[in-house]
N, C-alpha and C positions, 0 to 999 in steps of 0.2 A: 588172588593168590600171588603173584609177581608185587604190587603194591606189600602185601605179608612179609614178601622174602625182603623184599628192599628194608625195608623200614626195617629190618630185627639187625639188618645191618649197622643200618643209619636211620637214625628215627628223626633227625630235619631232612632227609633225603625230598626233594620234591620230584612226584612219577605222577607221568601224565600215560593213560593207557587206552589207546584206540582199540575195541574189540574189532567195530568194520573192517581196520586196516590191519590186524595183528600185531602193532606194533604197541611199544612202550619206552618214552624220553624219562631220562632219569637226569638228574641233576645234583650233585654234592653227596653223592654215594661213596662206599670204600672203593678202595682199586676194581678196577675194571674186572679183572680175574676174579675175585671172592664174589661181585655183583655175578656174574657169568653163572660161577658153581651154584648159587644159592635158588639162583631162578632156575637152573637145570636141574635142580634136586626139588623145586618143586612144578617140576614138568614141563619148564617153559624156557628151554633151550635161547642163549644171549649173544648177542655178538657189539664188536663196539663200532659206532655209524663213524664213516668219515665225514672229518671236518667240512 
């Protein structure tokens, strides 16, 4: 689902998604904010990693 949301953004987005760890690295997505809403509207709440 998070891979879904990314990609209808950015479809060269490259998402790497750990289920063990809950986490998911995105890479050449839109802005941070529209990545955030799209993965919260499909249930999987975002935040952006520090550097």
């Amino acid at each position: 689902m998070v891979t879904r949301a990314v990609r209808a953004l950015d479809p060269q987005a490259r998402v790497d998604v750990s289920l063990k760890d809950r986490l998911a690295q995105v890479e050449r997505a839109e802005a941070p904010a529209a990545l955030a809403h799209a993965t919260a509207a499909a249930g999987y709440p975002a935040s952006e990693a520090a550097d």
